[in-house]
C-alpha positions as CSV (number, residue, x, y, z in Angstrom):
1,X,33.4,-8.2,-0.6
2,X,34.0,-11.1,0.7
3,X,35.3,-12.8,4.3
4,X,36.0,-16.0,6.1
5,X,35.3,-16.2,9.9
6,X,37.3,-19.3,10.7
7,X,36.3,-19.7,14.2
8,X,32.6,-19.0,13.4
9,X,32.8,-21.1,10.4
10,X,30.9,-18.9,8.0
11,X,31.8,-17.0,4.9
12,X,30.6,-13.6,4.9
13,X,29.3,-11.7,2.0
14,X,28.9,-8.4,1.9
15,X,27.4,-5.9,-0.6
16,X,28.0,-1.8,-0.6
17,X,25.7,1.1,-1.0
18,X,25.0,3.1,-4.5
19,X,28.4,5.0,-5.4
20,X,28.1,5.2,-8.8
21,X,25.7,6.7,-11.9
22,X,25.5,3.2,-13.4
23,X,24.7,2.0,-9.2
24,X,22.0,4.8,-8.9
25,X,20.2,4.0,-12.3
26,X,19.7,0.1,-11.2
27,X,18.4,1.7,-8.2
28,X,15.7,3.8,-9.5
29,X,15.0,1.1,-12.5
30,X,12.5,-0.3,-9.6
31,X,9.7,-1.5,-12.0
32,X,8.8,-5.2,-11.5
33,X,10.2,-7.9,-13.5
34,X,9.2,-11.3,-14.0
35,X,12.0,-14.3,-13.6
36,X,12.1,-18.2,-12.9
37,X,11.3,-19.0,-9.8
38,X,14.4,-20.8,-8.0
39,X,12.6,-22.9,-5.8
40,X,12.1,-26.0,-6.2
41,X,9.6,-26.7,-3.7
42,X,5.9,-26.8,-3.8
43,X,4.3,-24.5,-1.3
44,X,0.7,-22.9,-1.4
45,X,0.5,-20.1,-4.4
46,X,3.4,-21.1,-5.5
47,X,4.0,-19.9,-8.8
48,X,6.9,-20.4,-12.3
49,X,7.5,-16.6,-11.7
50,X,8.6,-14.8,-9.2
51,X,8.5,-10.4,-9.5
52,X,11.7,-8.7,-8.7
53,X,12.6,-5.3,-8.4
54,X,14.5,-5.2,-12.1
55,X,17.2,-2.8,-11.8
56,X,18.4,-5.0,-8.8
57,X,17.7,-8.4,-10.6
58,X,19.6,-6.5,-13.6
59,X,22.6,-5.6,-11.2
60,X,22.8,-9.2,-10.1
61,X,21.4,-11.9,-12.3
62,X,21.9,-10.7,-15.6
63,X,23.7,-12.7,-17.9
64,X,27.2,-11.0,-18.9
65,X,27.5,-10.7,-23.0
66,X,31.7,-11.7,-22.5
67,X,31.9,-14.7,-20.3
68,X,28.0,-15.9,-20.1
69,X,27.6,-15.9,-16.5
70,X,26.2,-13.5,-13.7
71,X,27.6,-11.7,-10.8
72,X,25.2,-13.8,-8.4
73,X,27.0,-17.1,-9.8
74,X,30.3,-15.7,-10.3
75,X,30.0,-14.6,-6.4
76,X,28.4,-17.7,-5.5
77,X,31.7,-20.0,-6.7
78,X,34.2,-17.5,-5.0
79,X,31.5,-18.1,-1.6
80,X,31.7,-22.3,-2.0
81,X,35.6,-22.0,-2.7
82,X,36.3,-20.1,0.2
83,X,34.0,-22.1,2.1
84,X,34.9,-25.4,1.4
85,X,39.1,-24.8,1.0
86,X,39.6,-22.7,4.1
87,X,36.6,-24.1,6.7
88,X,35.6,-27.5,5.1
89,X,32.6,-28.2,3.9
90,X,30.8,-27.4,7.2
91,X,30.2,-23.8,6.6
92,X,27.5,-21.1,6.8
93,X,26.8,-17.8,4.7
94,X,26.2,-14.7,6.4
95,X,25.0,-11.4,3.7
96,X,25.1,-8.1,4.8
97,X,24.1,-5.0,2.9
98,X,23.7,-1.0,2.9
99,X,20.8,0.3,1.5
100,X,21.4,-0.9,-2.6
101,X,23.5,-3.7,-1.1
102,X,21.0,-4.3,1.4
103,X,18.7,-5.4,-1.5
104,X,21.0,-7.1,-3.2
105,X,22.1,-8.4,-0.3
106,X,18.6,-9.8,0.0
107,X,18.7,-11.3,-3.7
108,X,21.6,-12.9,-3.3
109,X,20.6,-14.6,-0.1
110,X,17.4,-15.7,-1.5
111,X,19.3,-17.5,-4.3
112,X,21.9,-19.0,-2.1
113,X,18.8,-20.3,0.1
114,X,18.4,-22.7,-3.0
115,X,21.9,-24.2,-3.6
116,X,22.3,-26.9,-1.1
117,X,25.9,-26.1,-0.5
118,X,25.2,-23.2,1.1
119,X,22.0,-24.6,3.0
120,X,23.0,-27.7,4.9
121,X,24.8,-27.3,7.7
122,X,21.8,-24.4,8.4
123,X,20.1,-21.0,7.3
124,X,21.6,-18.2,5.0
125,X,21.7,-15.6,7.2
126,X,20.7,-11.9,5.8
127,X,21.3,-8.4,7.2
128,X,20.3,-6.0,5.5
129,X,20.7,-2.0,6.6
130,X,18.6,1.2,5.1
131,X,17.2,-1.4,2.2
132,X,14.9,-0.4,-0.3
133,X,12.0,-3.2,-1.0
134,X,13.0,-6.5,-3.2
135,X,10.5,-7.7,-4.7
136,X,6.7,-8.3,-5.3
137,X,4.1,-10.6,-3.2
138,X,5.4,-13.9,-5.8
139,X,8.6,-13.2,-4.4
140,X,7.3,-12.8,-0.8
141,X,5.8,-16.1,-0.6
142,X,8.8,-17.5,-2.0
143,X,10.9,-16.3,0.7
144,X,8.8,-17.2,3.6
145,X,8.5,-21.1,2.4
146,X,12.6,-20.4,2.5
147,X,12.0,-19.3,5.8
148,X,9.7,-22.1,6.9
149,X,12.1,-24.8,5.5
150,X,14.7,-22.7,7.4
151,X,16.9,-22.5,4.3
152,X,16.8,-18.5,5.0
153,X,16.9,-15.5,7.9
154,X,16.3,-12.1,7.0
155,X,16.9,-9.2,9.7
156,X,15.8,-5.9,8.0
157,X,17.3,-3.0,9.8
158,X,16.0,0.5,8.9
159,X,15.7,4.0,10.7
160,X,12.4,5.4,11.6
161,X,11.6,8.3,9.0
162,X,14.3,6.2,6.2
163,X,12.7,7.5,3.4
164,X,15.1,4.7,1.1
165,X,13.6,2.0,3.2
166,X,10.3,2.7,1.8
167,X,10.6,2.9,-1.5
168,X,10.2,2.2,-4.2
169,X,6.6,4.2,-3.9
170,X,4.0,1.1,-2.8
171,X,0.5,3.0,-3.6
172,X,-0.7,1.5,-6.7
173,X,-3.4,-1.8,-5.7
174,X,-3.1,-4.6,-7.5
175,X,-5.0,-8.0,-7.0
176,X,-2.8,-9.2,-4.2
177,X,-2.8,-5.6,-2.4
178,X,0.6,-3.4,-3.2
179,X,3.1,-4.0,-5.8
180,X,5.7,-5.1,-3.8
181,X,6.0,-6.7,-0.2
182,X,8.7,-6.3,2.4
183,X,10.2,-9.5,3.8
184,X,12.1,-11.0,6.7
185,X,12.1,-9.5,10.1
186,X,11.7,-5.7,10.3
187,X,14.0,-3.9,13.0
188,X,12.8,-0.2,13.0
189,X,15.2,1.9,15.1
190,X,14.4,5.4,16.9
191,X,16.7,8.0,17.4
192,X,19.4,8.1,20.7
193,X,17.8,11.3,22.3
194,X,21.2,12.0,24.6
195,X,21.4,10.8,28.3
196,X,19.9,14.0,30.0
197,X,16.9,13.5,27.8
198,X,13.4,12.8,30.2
199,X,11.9,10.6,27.5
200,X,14.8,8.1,27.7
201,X,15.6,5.9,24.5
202,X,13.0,4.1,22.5
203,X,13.6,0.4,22.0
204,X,13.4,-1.1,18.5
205,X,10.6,-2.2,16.7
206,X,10.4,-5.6,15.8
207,X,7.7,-7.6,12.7
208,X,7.4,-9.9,10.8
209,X,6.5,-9.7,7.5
210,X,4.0,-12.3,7.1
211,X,1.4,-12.8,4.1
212,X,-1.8,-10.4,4.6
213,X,-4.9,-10.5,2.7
214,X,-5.2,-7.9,-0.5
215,X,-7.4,-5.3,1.7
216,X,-4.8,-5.4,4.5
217,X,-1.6,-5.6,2.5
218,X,-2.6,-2.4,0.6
219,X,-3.4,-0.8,4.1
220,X,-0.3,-1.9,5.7
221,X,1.6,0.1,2.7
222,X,-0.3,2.9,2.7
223,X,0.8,3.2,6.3
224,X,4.5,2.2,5.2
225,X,4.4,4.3,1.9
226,X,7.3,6.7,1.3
227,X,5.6,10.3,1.8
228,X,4.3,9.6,5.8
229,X,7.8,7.5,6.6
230,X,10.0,11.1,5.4
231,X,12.2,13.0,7.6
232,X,12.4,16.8,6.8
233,X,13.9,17.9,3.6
234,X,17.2,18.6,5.1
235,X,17.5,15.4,6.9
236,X,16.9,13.0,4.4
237,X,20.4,12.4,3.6
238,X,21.5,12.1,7.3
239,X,18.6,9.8,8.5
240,X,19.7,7.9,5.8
241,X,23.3,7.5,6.3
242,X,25.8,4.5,7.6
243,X,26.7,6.9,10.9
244,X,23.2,7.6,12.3
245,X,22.3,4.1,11.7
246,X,25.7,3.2,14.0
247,X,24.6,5.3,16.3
248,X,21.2,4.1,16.6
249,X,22.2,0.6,17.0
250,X,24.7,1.3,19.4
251,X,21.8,2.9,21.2
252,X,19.8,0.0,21.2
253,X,22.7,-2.1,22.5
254,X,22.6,-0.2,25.4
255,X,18.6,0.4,25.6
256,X,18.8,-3.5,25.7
257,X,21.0,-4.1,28.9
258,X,17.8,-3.1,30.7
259,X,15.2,-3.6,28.9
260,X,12.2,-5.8,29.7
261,X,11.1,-6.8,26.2
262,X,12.8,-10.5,25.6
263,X,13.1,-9.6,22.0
264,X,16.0,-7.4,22.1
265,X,17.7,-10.2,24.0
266,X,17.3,-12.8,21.7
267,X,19.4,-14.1,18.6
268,X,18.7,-13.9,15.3
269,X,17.6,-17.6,14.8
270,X,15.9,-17.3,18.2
271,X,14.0,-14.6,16.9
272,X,12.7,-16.5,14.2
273,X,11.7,-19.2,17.3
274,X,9.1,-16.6,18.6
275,X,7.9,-14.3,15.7
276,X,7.8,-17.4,12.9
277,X,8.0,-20.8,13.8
278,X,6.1,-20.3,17.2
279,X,3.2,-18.6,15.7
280,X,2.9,-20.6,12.7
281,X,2.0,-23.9,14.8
């Protein structure tokens, strides 16, 4: 769907979870594809190809057979035309997405963060709820010279024990570490444990996905693989779900109001202030 925000002057896009067979089978089509790489820009490693998860680059940027265009550009006209006829031309784009949507959600910001008329009056802005991983390291250091040219912001929002948001299954090594490579800013979030609890409520967890070395990229998903990040059987479903992830950020609203670390304080493009910018100098 998508929404204008008059008075925040941004259009927002956002993208549903997996409803349907056809939905489920892009979802678990997570082999890795090699496309053009949208960016124009040279950065270090930069390569023509970038590897995408290729059900959700199917879902998105596959050409239609009937009218020769794509749902990413077909979505991406409908964004600028509601932009520039009901704000002006001095809007921002906001993405949202639940768990399938939260990768496409991804995808489609990444795009966007190439097309100047969605870039210039400041970052595409990406939320992204329960998401499964996007793409492969290519990919990754395309998105963070995005980031660095602050053309793109990525908040990844995920339960602790989500088995969707660590998948697909990151095991196998390759020559740059795991197959694929989560990006943006990770915002792990604990359970609300009830107010007569004696451990109190654990704040969020908050990383950034920067580029690691082979040897420590494969470590890092070892540690992030699917089968130590699973809930029991039973619970799989619920952990996963758009109501315990309300709850838990509700919770963390309110963990915030006294809590001492300056993170959970701070907005989104302050974030990227202290986790990118600041230790990139």
């Amino acid at each position: 769907g998508i929404a204008v925000d008059k008075e925040k002057k941004r259009v927002l896009v956002v993208f549903r979870g997996a409803i349907t067979r056809p939905d489920w089978g892009h979802a678990f089509d997570h082999a890795l594809t090699h496309t053009r790489n949208p960016v124009k820009g040279d950065y270090e490693g930069r390569t023509n190809t970038v590897k995408l998860h290729r059900g959700f680059y199917r879902y998105l940027l596959r050409t239609r057979k009937d009218t020769k265009t794509c749902k990413y550009d077909e979505i991406a006209n409908k964004v600028y035309e509601y932009g520039s006829k009901m704000i002006g031309e001095d809007f921002t784009v906001t993405v949202n997405g639940y768990s399938l949507g939260g990768s496409l959600s991804m995808l489609f910001g990444f795009y966007a963060s190439t097309d100047e008329r969605f870039t210039k009056n400041g970052p595409v802005k990406i939320f992204t709820y329960g998401a499964p991983y996007m793409g492969g390291h290519t990919f990754g250091d395309a998105f963070r010279h995005q980031e660095r040219s602050r053309k793109v912001q990525c908040a990844r929002f995920f339960n602790n024990n989500d088995v969707a948001a660590h998948l697909p299954v990151n095991l196998k090594m390759t020559k740059r570490g795991s197959p694929f490579m989560p990006v943006g800013i990770d915002v792990k979030l604990y359970p609300a444990r009830g107010q007569i609890s004696c451990f109190g409520n654990r704040s969020p967890a908050f990383k950034y996905n920067k580029k690691l070395p082979p040897l420590k990229s494969y470590l890092a998903a070892l540690k992030l693989n699917c089968f130590l990040n699973m809930t029991w059987p039973w619970k799989i479903q619920p952990t996963h779900a758009l109501p315990e992830l309300q709850k838990r950020l509700v919770m963390a609203v309110q963990v915030a109001k006294n809590a001492e670390d300056p993170l959970l304080h701070k907005t989104l493009d302050e974030l990227y202030d202290e986790l990118v910018f600041k230790k990139s100098e």
